[in-house]
Each structure stands twice: as structure tokens, then as C-alpha cells.
C-alpha positions in Angstrom: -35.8 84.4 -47.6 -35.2 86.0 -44.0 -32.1 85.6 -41.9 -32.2 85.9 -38.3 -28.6 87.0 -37.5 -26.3 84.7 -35.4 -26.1 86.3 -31.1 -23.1 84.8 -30.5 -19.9 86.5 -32.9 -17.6 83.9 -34.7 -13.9 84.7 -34.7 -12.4 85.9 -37.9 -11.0 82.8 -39.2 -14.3 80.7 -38.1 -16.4 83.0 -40.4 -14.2 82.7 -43.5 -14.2 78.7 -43.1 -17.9 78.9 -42.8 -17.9 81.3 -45.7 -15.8 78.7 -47.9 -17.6 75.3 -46.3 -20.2 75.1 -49.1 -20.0 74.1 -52.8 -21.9 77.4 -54.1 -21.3 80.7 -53.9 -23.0 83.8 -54.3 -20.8 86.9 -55.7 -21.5 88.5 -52.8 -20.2 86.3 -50.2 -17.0 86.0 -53.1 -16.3 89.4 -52.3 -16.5 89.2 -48.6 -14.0 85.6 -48.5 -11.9 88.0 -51.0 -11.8 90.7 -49.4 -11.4 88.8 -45.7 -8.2 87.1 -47.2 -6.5 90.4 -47.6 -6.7 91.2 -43.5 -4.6 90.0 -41.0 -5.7 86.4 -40.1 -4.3 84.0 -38.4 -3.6 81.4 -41.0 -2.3 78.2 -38.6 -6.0 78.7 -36.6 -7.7 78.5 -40.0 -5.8 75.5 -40.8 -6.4 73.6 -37.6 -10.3 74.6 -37.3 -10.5 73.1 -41.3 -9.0 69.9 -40.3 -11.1 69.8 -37.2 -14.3 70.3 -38.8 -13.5 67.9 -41.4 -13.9 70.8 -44.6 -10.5 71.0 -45.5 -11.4 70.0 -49.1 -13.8 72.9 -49.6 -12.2 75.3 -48.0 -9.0 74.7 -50.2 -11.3 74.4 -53.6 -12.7 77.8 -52.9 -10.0 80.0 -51.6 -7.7 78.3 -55.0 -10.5 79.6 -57.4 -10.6 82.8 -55.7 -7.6 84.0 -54.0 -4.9 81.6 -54.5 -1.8 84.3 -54.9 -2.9 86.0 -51.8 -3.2 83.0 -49.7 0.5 82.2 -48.1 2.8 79.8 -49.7 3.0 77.3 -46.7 -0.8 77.6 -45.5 -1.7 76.9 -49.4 0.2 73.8 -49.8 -0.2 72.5 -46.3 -3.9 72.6 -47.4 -3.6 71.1 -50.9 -1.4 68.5 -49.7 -4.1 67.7 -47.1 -6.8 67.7 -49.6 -5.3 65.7 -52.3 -4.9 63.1 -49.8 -7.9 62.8 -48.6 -9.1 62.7 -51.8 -6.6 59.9 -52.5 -8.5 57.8 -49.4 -11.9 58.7 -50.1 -11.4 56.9 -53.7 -10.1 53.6 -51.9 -12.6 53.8 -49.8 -15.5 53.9 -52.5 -13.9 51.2 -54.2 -14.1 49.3 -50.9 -17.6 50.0 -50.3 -18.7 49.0 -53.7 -16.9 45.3 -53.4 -18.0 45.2 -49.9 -21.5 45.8 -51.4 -21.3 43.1 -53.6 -20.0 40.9 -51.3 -22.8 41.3 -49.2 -25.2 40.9 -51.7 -23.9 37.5 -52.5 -24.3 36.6 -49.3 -28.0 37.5 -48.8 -26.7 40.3 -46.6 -29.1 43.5 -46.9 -26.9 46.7 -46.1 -27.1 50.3 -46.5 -24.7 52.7 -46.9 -24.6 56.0 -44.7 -22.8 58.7 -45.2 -19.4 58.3 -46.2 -19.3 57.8 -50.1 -22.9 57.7 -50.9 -23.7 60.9 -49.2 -20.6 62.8 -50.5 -22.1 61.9 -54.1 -25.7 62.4 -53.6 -25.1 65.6 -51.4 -21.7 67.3 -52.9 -21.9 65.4 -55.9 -18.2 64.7 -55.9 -16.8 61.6 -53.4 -13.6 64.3 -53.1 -15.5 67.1 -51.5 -16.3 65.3 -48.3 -13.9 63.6 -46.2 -14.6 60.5 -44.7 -12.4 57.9 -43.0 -14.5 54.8 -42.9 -17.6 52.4 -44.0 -20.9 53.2 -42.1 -23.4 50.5 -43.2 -26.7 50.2 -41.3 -27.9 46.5 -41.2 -30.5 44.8 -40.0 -30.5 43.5 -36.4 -30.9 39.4 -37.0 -28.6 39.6 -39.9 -25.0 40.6 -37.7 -23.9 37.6 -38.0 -24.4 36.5 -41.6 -22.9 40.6 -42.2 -19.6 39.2 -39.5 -19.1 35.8 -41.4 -18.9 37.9 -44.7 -16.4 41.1 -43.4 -14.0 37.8 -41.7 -14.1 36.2 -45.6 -13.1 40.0 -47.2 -10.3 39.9 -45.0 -11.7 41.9 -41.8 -11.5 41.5 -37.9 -13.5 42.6 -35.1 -11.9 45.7 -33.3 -11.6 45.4 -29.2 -15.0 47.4 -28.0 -12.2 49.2 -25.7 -10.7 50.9 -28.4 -11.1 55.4 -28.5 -13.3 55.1 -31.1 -16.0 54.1 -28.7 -15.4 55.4 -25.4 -17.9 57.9 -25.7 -20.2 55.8 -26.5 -22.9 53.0 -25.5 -24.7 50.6 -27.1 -24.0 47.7 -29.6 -20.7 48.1 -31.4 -19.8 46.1 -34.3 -16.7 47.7 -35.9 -14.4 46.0 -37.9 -10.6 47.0 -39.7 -9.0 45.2 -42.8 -5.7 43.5 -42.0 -3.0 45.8 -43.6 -5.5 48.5 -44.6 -6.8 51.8 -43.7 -10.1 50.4 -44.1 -12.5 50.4 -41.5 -16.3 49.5 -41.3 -19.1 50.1 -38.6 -22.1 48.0 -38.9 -24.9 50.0 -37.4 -28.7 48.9 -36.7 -29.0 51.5 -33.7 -27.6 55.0 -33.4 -26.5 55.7 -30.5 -24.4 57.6 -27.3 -25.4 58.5 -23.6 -28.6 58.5 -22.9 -29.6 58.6 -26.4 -30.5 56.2 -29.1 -32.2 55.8 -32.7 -33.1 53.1 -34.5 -31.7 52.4 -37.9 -33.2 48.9 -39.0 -36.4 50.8 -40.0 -38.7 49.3 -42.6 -39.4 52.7 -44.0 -35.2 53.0 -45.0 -35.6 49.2 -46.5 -38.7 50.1 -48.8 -37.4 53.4 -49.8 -33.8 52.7 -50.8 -32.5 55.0 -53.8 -29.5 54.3 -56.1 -26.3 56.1 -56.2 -23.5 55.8 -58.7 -20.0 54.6 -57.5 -17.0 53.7 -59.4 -19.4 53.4 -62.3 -21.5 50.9 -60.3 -24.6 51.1 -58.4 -24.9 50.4 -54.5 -28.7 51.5 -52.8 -28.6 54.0 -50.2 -30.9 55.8 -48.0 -33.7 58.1 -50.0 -32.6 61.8 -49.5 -35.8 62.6 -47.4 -34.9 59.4 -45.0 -31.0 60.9 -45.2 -31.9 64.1 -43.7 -33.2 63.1 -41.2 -30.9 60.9 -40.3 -28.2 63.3 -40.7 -30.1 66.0 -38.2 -30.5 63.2 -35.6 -26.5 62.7 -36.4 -25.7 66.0 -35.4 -28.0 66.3 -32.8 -27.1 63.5 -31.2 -23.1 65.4 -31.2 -24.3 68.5 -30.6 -22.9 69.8 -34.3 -19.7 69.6 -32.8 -18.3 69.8 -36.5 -19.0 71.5 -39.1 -18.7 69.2 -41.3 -22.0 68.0 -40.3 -24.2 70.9 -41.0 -22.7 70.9 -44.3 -24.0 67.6 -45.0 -27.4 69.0 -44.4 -26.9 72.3 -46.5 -25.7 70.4 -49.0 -28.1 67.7 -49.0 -31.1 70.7 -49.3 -28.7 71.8 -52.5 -28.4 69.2 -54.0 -32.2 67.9 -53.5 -34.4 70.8 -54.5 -37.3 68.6 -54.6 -37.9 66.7 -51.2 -41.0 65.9 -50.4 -41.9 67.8 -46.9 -44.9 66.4 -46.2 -42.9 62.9 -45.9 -40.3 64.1 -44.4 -41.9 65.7 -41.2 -44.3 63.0 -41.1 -41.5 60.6 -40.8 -40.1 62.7 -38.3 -43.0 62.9 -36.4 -43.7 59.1 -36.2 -39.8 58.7 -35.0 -40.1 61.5 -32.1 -37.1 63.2 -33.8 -39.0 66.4 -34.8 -36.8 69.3 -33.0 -33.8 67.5 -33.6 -34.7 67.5 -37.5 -35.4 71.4 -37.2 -32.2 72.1 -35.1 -30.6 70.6 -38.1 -32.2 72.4 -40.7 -31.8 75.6 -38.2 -27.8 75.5 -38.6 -28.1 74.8 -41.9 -29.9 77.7 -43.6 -28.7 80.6 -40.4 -24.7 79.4 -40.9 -25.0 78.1 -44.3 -27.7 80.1 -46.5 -28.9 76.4 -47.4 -32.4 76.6 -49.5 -35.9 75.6 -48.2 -39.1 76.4 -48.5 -40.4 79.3 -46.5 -42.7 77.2 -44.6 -40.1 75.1 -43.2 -38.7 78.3 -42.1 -41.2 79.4 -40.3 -41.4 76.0 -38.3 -38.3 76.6 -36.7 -38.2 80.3 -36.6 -41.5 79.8 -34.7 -39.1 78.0 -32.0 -37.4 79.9 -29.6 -35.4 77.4 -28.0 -34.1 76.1 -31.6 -33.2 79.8 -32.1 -31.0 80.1 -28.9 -29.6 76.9 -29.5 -28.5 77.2 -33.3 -26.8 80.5 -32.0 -24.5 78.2 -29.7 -23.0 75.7 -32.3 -20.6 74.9 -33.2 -19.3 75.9 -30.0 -15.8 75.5 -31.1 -15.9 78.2 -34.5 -17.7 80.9 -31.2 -15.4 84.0 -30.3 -16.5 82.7 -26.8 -16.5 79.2 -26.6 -18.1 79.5 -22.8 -21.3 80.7 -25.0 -21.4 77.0 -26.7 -23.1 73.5 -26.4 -20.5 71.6 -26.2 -20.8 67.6 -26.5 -19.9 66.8 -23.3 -23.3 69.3 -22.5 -25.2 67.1 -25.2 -27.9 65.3 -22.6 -28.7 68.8 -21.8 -29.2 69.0 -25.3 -31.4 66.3 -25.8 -33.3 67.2 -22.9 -33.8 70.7 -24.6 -35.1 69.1 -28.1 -37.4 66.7 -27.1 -40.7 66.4 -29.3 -42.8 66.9 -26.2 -43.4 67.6 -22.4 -44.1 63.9 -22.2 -41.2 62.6 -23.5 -39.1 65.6 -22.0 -39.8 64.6 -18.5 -39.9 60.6 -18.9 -36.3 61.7 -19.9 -35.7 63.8 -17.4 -37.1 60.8 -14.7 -34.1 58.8 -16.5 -31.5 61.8 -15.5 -32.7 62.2 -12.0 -32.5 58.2 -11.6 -29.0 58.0 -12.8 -27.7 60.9 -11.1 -26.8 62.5 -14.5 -24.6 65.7 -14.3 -26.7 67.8 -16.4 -29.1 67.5 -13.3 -26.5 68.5 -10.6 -24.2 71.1 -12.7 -26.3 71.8 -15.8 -24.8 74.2 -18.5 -25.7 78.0 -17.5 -28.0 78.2 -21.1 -29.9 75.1 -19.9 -33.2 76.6 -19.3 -34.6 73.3 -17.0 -32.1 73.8 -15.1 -33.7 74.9 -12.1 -37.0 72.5 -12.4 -34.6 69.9 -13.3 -33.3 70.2 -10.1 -36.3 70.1 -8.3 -37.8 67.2 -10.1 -34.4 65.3 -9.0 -34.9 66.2 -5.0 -38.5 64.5 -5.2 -37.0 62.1 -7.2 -34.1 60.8 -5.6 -35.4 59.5 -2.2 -38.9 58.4 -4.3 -36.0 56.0 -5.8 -34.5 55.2 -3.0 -37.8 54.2 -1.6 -38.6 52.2 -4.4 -35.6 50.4 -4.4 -36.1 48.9 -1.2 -39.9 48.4 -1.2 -41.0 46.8 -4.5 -39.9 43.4 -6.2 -37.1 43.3 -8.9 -39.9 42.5 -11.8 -41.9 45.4 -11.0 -38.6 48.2 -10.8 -37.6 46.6 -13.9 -40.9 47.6 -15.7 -40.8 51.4 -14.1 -37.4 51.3 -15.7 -38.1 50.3 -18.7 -41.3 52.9 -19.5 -38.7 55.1 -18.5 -36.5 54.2 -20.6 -38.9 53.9 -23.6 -37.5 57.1 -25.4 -36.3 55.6 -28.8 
């Protein structure tokens, strides 16, 4: 299996967490985390870029096995202390899920779990691995306020849309916290952030739901082909700003040696999610060594933009973070990955209309850049024209083909 090597260097400490951010390891790469352990490194970094990644629990599993006595004292405990509790939440927050789960099914309420608990099974195999910090469910549209009425009788209420948790964000939010908890749960039909959103009430994740085992009871969750994507398009739509994400997907491809391709691309194809299903699957076997068939690794080796791209995240593990997509560069992002020249430039209509930033100070890797910029002088007075010439109805319709990207 080929391995194109990564342009841009990571720095010491962001290779040795991507080393140790996997459940398997191959002797060799035991030598090299070994062996890494033993030079001068700076051990607070490490630390910090493990709790911001969100792989604190692997990193601390595989440097104990390996190298615990040359690991110092304080940096050791500081990281099982931080693993054992999150280990400690991720248990109360299966158990929640699962009587959540039940709770809904009384009520009539169809739900499905997303990542969290479910995935941290079905990917790591172990709900300890993977830390979470709250309840994704993705629901169907008309049944909010059935799934509402049912979180209110459990003991939940809604959180202010005004809150951090969403700033970033657009779209319908539906997030709720338990009264004297940790617990939190987001009910999710659409995924979604600037300028980008995917649908989750599909009919395809309904049909194909596939059990997982929690607490010693069964809750449905999405069918691993259905999960992968929907974990690319996650990451994607963050531009991998974690690395925690891409685990997920290396993981997943572990864990599920037997997907079926065929459905899984066609899926893709049919949601227009293609090349941000291939970006995924790009970080995933060049940082990670996950497994996959060489014919899916020709489909994105084939792809030089994928390339160049996969070389630039996460930005924040880069020796030079200037080299990186970072998420506040992630419109560019989904400009770059769009399925086709269609769908790039009814996107890149949208931008122009709203005076998006990627179109007046686009990242220097951004490639449009330059025709971007052109497109947005015809563009701009074309609007302004518009605007003032044709009826409400009729700018409302141009709008919405526009707009017509999910």
C-alpha cells in the first residue's frame, strides 16, 4: 500500500500524538514512539495538543504500554488523571443515551445515535477510547416536537440559541442540558455551519439502521458505510480541525474491514458529498496508516487538490501553522471540494452575493482565488442591478437555485 509523504513537517510532539492516536500498532511505529520518548520534547505542548484534539485517552493507553518509566512523573499522571475521567463521563453518558433511547421509543420518537457512544463502540470498540462530551441524536424533521415533549419529561431544558456552543454556527438548533447534570443532548435533522449544510433525516440512514451494544443493551445506530460518510462530511464541514476526527474515520476503516464500496460511493455520489468523503479518507490513511482497498486509493491519489489539501490539516499539529486550512478558511474549503464545476460555481454565485471574505481575502493556497475574484466584480453590480429591477418573487427564486447546494 503506497504512501505519499506529508509536504508540510509536523512538529515533534504533533508527530508522536499522531503516532499514539490509533488503537493498533505496528512494531515499527513502537520503535519510533519509543525511541521519540527518549529525545528532548516538550512535554506541556504534547499535553495541551492531546487535550485539544480530543485523544488524550489513546495517547495515554499507548505511551503506558510502551514507555511508561521514561515518560515524566507529572506529564504521566496529569494524563491518566485526565483519561480516567473522561472515561468516568463517557460511562454516564452511555447510560444516559441508552434510557434516553428508551424513552424515546416509548414515545414513538424515532432517533439515531451519532457519534458519541455508538461510534466509540463500533469504531474503537471500547466507549473509553473516545471522548465525548454530549448526546448527538439525529431525528426526523416533523417529529422535534414529540422528541422536545419527551427531553422536558427526562428532566431537560432548552439551552438559549446565544449560547458559545453555537456562535459559529447557522441553522436550526435544538440543544438541550439536564438540570443538575453534565448531560447535554443536540437533536440534529440538518448538519450544518456557514454556507454549508447536509441533511440528516435521510430515508437511506432510517432503512439501514445497525445495532450496537451499550450497557448490555441495544440502541440502532447509523450502518458503518452511512457513518463514514457522515463522519468525512463532519470533518469536512470543520476543516479536520481535530484530530480526533480523522481518527474516527481510521478507526472506523479498522474496525470495518468489510464495507461495501460500491454503496458507499454511490451514496456519496447521490448526496454531492464525494470529495469531502475522499478528503476524509485522504487524512485518514496519509496521517493514520488506516486500511482500504487500493482502488479507493487510487480515487483520491488521482486528486490533486485532495493531495494539497490533506497536506494542510490539521493545521494546528503543522510546524507552520501559516501552511494550514484553518476553520475560519473553511468556505474556502468547501468551495475547493465541491463534487463538480456546477455546483462549484452556483456556490461561488452564493459567495460573490454575500460578500463572503473568502472572495475578497481568500487564503494564499486557495487556488480560485483569482477567478473568484473576477467572478465577484461581474457579479456584484449584476446584483445590484437586479436588486432594483426585478420583483421580490422572482429574486427570491434566483436565490434560492443558488442556494440549492444541499
Amino acid at each position: 500500500m503506497t504512501k505519499t509523504p506529508r509536504q508540510f513537517s509536523l512538529l515533534p510532539e504533533s508527530e508522536l500524538l499522531v503516532w499514539c492516536a490509533r488503537t493498533v500498532l505496528t512494531d515499527n511505529l513502537k520503535e519510533r514512539i519509543q525511541q521519540r520518548v527518549q529525545e528532548p520534547l516538550d512535554w506541556v505542548l504534547l499535553l495541551r495538543l492531546a487535550e485539544y484534539h480530543g485523544v488524550s485517552p489513546l495517547l495515554y493507553r499507548n505511551l503506558s504500554t510502551l514507555c511508561c518509566d521514561r515518560i515524566p512523573v507529572e506529564s504521566l499522571t496529569h494524563l491518566r488523571q485526565r483519561t480516567y475521567a473522561s472515561a468516568l463521563l463517557n460511562g454516564l453518558l452511555t447510560q444516559e443515551l441508552v434510557i434516553l433511547c428508551e424513552a424515546f421509543a416509548a414515545h414513538g420518537v424515532p432517533v439515531i445515535p451519532i457519534k458519541g457512544a455508538t461510534l466509540a463502540v463500533s469504531a474503537y470498540g471500547d466507549f473509553t477510547l473516545r471522548e465525548f462530551r454530549d448526546i448527538d441524536l439525529i431525528i426526523r424533521e416533523c417529529a422535534i416536537p414529540e422528541a422536545q415533549a419527551c427531553l422536558l419529561a427526562q428532566g431537560y431544558e432548552r439551552m438559549s440559541l446565544s449560547g458559545p456552543a453555537r456562535l459559529d454556527q447557522e441553522g436550526p438548533y435544538y440543544l438541550f442540558a439536564k438540570k443538575r447534570t453534565l448531560f447535554q443532548v443536540d437533536l440534529q435533522s440538518v448538519m450544518a455551519h456557514q454556507h454549508f449544510l447536509f441533511p440528516l433525516d435521510r430515508p437511506e440512514f432510517w432503512h439501514r439502521q445497525t445495532p450496537v451494544l451499550l450497557a448490555n443493551k441495544t440502541v440502532l445506530g447509523l450502518a458503518p458505510e452511512d457513518l463514514l460518510i457522515v463522519l468525512c462530511v463532519h470533518g469536512s464541514k470543520h476543516a479536520w480541525e481535530e484530530l480526533k476526527w480523522v481518527c474516527d474515520v481510521a478507526e472506523l476503516l479498522r474496525t470495518q474491514s468489510h464495507l461495501d464500496w460500491d454503496l458507499v460511493f454511490d451514496s456519496a455520489l447521490e448526496w454531492r458529498c464525494r470529495r469531502l468523503l475522499l478528503m476524509g479518507l485522504s487524512l485518514a490513511h496519509h496521517l493514520l496508516d488506516a486500511p482500504m482497498p487500493e482502488t479507493i486509493l487510487a480515487r483520491f491519489s488521482a486528486d490533486s487538490d485532495i493531495q494539497m489539501l490533506s497536506n494542510r490539516m490539521p493545521c494546528s499539529l503543522l510546524s507552520d501553522r501559516r501552511a494550514g486550512v484553518r476553520e475560519a478558511q473553511a468556505v474556502a474549503l468547501y468551495f475547493s471540494l465541491k463534487d463538480s464545476w456546477l455546483e462549484r460555481w452556483r456556490f461561488g454565485l452564493m459567495l460573490c452575493r454575500d460578500h463572503c471574505l473568502v472572495v475578497t481575502t481568500p487564503p494564499p493556497w486557495f487556488r480560485w482565488r483569482t477567478s473568484l475574484s473576477r467572478l465577484a466584480r461581474l457579479v456584484f453590480p449584476l446584483h445590484k442591478m437586479l436588486k432594483s429591477l426585478l420583483p421580490r418573487a422572482i429574486r427570491g427564486s434566483l436565490n434560492r437555485w443558488v442556494q440549492n447546494d444541499g
